[in-house]
C-alpha positions as CSV (number, residue, x, y, z in Angstrom):
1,X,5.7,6.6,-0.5
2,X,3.7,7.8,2.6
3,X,4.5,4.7,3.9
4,X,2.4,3.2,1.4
5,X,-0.5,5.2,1.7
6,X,-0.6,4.9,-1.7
7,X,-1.8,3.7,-0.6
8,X,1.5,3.4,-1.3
9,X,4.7,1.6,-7.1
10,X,12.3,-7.9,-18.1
11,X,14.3,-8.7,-16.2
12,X,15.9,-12.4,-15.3
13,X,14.7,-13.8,-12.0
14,X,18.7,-14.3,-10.4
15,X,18.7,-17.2,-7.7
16,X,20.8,-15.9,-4.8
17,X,22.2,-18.0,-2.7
18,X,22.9,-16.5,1.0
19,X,25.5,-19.0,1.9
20,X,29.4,-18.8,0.6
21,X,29.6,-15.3,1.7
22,X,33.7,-14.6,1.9
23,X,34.4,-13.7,5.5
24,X,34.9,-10.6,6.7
25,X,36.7,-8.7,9.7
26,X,34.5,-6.0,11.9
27,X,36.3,-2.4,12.7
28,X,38.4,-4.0,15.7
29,X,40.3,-6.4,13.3
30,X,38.4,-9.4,14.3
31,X,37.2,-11.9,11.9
32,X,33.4,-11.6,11.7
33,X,30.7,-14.7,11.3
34,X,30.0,-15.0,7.5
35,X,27.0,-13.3,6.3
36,X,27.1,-11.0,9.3
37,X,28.2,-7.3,10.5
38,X,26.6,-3.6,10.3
39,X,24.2,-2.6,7.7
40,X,21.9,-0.3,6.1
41,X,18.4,-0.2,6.2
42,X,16.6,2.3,3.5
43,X,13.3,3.7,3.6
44,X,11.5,6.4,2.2
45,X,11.2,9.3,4.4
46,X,10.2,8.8,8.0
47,X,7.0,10.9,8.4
48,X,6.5,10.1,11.9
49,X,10.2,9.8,13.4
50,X,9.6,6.5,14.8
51,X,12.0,4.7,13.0
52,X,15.0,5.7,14.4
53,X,14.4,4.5,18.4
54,X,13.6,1.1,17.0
55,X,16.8,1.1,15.1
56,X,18.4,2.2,18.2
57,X,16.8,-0.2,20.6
58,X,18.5,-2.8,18.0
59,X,22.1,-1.3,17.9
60,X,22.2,-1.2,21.8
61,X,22.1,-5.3,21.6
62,X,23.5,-5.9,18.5
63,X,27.2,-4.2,19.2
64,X,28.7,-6.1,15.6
65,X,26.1,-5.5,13.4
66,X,24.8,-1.9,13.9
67,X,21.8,-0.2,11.2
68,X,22.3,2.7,9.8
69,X,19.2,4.2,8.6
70,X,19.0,6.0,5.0
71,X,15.7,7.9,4.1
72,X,15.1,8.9,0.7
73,X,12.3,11.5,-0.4
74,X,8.9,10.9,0.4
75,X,7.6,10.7,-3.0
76,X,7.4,6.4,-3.6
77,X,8.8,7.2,-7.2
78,X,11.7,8.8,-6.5
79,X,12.4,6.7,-3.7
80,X,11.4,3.5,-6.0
81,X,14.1,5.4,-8.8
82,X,17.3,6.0,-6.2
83,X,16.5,2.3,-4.8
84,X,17.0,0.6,-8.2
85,X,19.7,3.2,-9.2
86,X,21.8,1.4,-6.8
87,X,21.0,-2.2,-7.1
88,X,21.3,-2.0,-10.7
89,X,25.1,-1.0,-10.3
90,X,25.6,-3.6,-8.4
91,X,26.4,-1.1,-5.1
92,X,26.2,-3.0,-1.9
93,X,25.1,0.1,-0.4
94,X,21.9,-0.9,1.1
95,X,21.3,-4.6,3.0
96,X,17.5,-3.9,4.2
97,X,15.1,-2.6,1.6
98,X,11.6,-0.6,2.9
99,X,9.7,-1.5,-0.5
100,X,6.4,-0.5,-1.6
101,X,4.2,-3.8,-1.5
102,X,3.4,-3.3,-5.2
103,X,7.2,-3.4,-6.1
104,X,7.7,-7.0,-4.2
105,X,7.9,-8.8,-8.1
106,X,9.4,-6.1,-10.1
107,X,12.2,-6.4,-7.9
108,X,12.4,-10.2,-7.4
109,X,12.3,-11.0,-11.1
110,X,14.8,-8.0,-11.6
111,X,17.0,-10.1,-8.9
112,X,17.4,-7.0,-6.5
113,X,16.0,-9.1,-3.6
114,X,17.1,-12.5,-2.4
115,X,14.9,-15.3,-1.7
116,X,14.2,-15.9,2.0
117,X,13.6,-18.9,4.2
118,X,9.7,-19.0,4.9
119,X,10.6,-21.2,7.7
120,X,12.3,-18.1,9.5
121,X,9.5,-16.0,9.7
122,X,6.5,-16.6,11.8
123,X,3.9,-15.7,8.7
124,X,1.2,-17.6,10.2
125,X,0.8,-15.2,12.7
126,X,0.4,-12.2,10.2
127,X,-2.8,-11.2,8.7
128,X,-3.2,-13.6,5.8
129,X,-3.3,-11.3,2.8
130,X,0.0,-9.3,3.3
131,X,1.8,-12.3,3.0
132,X,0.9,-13.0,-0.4
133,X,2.3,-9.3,-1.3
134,X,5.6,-10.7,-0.2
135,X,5.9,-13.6,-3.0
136,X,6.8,-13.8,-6.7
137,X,6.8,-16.8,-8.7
138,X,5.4,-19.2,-5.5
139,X,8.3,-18.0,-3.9
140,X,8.8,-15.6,-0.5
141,X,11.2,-12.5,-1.3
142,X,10.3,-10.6,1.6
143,X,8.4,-10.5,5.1
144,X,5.5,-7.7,5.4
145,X,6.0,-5.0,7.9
146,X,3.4,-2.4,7.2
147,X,-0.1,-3.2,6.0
148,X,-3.0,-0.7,4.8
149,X,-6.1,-0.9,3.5
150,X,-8.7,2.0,1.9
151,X,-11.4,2.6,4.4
152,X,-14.6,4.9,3.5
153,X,-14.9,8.0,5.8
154,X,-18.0,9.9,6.1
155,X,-19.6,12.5,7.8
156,X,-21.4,10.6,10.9
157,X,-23.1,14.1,12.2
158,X,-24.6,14.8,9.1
159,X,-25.5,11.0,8.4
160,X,-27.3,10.7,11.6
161,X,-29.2,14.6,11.1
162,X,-30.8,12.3,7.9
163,X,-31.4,9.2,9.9
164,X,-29.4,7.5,7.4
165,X,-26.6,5.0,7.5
166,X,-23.2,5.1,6.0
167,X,-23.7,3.2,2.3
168,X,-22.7,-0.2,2.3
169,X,-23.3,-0.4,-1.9
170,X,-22.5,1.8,-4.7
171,X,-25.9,2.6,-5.2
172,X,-26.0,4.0,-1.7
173,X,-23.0,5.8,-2.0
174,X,-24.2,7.8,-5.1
175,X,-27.6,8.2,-4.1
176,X,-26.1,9.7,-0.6
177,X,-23.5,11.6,-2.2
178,X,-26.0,13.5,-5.0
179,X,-28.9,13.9,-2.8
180,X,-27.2,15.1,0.5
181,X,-24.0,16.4,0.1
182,X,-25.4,19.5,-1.7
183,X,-27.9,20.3,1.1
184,X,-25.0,21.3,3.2
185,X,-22.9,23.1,0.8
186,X,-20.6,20.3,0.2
187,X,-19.2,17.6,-2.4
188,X,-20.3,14.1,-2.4
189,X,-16.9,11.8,-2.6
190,X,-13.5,11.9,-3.4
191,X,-10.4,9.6,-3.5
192,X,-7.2,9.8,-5.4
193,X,-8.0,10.6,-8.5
194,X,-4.9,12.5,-10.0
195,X,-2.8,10.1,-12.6
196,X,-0.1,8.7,-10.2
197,X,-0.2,5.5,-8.5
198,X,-3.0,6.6,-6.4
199,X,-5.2,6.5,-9.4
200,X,-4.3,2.9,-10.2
201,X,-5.0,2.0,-6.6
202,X,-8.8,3.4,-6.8
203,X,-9.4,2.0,-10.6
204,X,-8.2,-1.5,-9.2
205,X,-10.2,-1.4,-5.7
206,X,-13.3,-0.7,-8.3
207,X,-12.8,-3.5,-10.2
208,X,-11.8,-6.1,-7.6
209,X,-14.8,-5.1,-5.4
210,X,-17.0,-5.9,-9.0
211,X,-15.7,-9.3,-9.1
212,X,-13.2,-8.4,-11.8
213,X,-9.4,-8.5,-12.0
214,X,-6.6,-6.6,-14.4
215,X,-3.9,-8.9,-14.6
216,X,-3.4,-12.9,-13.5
217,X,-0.8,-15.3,-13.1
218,X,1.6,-13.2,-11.5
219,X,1.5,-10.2,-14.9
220,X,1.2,-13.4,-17.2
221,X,-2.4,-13.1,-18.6
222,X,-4.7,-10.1,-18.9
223,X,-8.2,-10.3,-17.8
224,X,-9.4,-6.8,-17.6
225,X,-11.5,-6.6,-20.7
226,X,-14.5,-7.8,-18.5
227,X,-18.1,-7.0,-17.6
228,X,-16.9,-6.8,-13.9
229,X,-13.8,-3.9,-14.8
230,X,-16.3,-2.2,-17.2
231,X,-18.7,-2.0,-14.2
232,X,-16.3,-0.8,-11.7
233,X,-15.2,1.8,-14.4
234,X,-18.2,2.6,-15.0
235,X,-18.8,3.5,-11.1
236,X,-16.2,6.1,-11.2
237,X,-17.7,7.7,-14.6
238,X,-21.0,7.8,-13.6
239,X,-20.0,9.7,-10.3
240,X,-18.1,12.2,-12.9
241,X,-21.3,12.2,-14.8
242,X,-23.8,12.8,-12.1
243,X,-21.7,15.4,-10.2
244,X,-21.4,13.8,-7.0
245,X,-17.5,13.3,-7.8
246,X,-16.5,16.7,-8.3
247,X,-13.9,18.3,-11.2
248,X,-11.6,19.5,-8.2
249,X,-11.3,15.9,-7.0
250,X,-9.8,14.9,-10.2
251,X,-6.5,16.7,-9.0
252,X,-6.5,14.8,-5.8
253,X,-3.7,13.2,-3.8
254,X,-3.7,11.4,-0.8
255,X,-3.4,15.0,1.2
256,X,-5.6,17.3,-0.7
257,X,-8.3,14.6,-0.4
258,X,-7.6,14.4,3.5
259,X,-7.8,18.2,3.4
260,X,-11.1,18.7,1.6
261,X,-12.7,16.1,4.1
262,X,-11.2,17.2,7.2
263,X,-11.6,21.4,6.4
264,X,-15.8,20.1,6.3
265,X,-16.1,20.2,2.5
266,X,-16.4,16.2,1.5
267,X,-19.1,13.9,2.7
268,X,-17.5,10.3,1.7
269,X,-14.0,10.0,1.4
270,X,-11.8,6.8,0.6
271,X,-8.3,7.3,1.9
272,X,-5.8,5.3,4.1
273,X,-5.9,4.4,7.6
274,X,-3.8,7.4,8.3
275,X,-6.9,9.7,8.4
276,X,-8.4,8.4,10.8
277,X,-5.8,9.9,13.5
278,X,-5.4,13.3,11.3
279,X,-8.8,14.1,11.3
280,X,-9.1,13.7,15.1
281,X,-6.1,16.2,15.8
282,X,-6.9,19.2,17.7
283,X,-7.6,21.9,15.3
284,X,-9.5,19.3,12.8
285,X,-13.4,20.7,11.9
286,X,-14.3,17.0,11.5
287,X,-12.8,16.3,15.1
288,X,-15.2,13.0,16.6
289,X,-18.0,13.9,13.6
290,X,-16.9,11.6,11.4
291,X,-16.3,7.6,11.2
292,X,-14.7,5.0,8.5
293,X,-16.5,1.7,7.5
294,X,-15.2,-0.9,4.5
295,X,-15.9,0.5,1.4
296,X,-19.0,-0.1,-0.3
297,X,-18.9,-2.3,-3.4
298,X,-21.7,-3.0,-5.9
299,X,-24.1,-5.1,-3.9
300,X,-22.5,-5.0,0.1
301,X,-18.7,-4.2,0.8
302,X,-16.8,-4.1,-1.5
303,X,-12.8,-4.8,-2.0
304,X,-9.7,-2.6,-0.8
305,X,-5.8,-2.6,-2.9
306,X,-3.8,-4.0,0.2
307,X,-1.2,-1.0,0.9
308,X,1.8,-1.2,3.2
309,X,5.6,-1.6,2.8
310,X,7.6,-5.3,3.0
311,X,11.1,-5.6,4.4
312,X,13.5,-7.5,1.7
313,X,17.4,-8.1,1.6
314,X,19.3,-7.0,-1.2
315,X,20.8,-9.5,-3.1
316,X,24.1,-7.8,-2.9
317,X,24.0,-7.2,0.9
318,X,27.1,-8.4,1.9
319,X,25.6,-9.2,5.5
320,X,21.9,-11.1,4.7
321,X,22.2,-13.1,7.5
322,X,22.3,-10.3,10.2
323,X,19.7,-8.4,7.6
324,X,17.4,-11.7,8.1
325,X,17.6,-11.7,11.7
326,X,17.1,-7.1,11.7
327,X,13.6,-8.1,9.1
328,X,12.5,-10.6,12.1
329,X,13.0,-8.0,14.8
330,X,11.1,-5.1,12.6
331,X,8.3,-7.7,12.4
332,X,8.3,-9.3,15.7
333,X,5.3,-8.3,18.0
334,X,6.5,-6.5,20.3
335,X,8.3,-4.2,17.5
336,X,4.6,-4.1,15.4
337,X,2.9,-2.7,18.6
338,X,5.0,0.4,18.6
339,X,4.5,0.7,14.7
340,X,1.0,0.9,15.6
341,X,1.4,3.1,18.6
342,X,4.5,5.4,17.8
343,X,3.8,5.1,14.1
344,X,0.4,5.3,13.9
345,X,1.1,2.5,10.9
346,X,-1.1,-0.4,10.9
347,X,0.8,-3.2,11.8
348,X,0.7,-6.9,9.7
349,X,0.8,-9.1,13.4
350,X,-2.7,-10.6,13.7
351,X,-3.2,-10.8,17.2
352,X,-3.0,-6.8,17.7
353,X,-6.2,-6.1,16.0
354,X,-8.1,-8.3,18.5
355,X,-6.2,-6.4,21.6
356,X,-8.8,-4.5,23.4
357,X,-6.2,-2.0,24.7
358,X,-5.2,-1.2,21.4
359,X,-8.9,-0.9,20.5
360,X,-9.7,1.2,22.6
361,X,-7.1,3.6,21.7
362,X,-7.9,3.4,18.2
363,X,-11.5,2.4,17.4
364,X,-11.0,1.8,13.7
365,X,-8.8,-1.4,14.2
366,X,-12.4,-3.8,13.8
367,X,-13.1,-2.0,10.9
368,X,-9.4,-2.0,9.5
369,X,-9.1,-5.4,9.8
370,X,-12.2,-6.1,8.0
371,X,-11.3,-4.7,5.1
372,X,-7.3,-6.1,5.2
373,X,-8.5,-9.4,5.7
374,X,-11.1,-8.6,2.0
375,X,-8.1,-6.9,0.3
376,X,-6.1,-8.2,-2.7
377,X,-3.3,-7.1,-4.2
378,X,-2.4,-4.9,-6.5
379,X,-1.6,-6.6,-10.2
380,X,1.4,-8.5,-10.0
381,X,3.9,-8.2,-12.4
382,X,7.6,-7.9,-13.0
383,X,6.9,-4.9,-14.9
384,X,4.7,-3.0,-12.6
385,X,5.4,0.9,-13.1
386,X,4.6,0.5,-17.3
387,X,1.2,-1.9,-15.6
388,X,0.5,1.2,-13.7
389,X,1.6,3.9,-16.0
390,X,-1.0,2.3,-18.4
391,X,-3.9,2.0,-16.2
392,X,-3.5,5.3,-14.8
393,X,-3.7,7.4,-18.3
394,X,-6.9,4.9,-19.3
395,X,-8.5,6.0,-16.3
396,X,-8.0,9.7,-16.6
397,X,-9.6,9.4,-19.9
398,X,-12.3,7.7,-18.5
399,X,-13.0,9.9,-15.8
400,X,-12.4,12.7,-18.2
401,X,-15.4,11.0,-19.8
402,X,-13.3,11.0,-23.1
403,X,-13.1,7.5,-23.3
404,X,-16.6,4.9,-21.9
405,X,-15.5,2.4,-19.8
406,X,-16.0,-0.2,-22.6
407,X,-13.7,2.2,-25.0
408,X,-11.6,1.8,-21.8
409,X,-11.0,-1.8,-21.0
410,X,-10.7,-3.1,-24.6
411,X,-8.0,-0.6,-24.9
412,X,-6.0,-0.9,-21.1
413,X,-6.6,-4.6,-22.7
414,X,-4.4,-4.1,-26.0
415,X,-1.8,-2.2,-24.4
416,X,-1.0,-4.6,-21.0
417,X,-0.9,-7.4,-23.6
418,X,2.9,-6.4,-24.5
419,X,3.9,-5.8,-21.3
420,X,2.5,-9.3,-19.9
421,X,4.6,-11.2,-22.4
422,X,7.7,-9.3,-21.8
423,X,10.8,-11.6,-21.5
């Protein structure tokens, strides 16, 4: 999952209700509050150990209800796979759920996740857009924790040499890439471009920032047979076409893109927030030649897939009421500042963007929030992974130039229809 990097993936909604818990005793024999006493907390792997202190900085004040923290691989499918593995039989294995934000509905209509109180989470004070990844069906089913947004890197030293700014359109961006790229031995842009879930998080960011969506109503209704997703489509052929997106970038991840920009051999790059720090590192050839603006779109900035992870209870926690109260700690300010500064995870909590501390120590914050605050979901649907699974091998084709991006969206249209009407 990269901690969502990827960018970060029917079934009867269940109604859970958190009260009529039976009680339970804790390991001295005492009888225990109901709802309450140690848990789990499961995450895909840590990549920047900064989990564990702020599990242990919990456990040191919270004696009775002690978190355990289970990582599973670092790939967001197999961690997505063992997750629902052990909710589906029912296991009470896990209380607190690390999720993907693009899993939020699959897993609240599959009734993994409980309900929460709105009312018990300050979401007012979170960047507006994450919270919306944390609902299904007008309801909330979990609280945001980690929030990401694709941001367009480019070569600032080589920009300036040209007397040229970083594109702010499409039309910029190809023009840049095709004309000046070559000059200095290098390609013109890149993203994520192998079919995985990265993939589906560039297609959708194309056709968002053209006006267009792929799916509505929470997976209900499909709307991506549009002049809008033929046009953003069409941006991602036409860089194929012209050569300014380069065969090898068709293999791209989240890391070998991050690699081909930072080892000096990419112009533009669209990636996560992550980069920013990576690239800086001692060692990097890019090291302070480089900067990050919101990605272009077809006439001014265009529109990023909100990444991140949200924080849910499972609904067979036999604790949700400490879980509750360890999901308001994780996302308390005090805790986001340190996912921010130990983590190097942007964090969901307003007010830290505007710090001018935390600004200062990381430039990219303005421009971070920019794009956050213009993000939008990825398509919402209790079916995601088949919503994803189709979009992905619709785009290949298309960026295999097999298939025109009118071929394309007529066809990605004929094949979500089943899914969206699913029972």
């Amino acid at each position: 999952m990269r901690w969502m990097h990827t960018a970060g993936r029917g079934l009867l909604v269940v109604a859970v209700v958190l009260a009529g818990y039976a009680g339970f005793t804790d390991r001295t024999g005492a009888a225990a509050p109901r709802g309450r006493g140690p848990m789990t907390l499961v995450t895909a792997g840590d990549l920047t150990d900064y989990l564990g202190p702020l599990l242990d900085d919990w456990n040191r004040g919270h004696a009775g209800e002690r978190v355990t923290l289970v990582e599973l691989p670092d790939s967001a499918d197999e961690t997505r796979a063992q997750m629902i593995s052990e909710l589906r039989s029912g296991s009470d294995r896990f209380d607190v759920l690390n999720i993907d934000v693009a899993w939020t509905s699959e897993f609240a209509a599959a009734g993994f996740i409980s309900p929460l109180n709105r009312d018990r989470f300050p979401l007012k004070s979170f960047l507006a857009p994450v919270v919306d990844t944390a609902t299904f069906d007008d309801r909330l089913y979990a609280v945001p924790y980690v929030t990401n947004a694709g941001l367009l890197y480019y070569r600032k030293d080589i920009l300036d040499r040209e007397g040229q700014q970083p594109p702010r359109t499409w039309a910029e961006l190809a023009r840049q890439a095709r004309t000046i790229a070559p000059e200095y031995g290098m390609d013109g842009y890149a993203g994520q471009f192998l079919p995985y879930e990265g993939l589906t998080v560039n297609a959708t960011e194309a056709v968002h920032s053209a006006g267009g969506s792929i799916l509505l109503d929470d997976g209900a209704r499909v709307a991506v047979d549009s002049a809008a997703a033929r046009a953003g489509l069409e941006f991602l052929a036409g860089g194929v076409r012209e050569g300014w997106i380069s065969p090898e970038a068709r293999g791209y991840k989240e890391e070998e893109s991050r690699r081909a920009f930072q080892d000096g051999r990419l112009l533009f790059l669209r990636n996560w927030p992550y980069v920013y720090s990576v690239a800086n590192a001692p060692g990097s050839k890019v090291a302070g030649r480089f900067g990050a603006v919101p990605l272009p779109g077809p006439t001014g900035p265009g529109t990023s897939v909100l990444g991140g992870s949200n924080l849910a209870v499972s609904s067979h926690s036999r604790h949700p009421e400490s879980a509750a109260d360890l999901i308001a700690y994780l996302t308390s300010e005090r805790v986001q500042r340190q996912v921010l500064t130990e983590g190097s995870l942007p964090p969901v909590r307003a007010a830290l963007y505007e710090d001018p501390a935390l600004i200062r120590a990381y430039p990219y914050l303005e421009t971070l929030r920019q794009s956050v605050l213009a993000a939008e979901p990825r398509p919402k649907s209790p079916r995601y992974d088949q919503v994803s699974l189709a979009v992905q091998a619709v785009v290949q084709d298309v960026m295999a130039l097999r298939q025109t991006p009118q071929e394309a969206v007529a066809r990605l249209s004929r094949e979500l229809g089943p899914i969206s009407r699913k029972g």
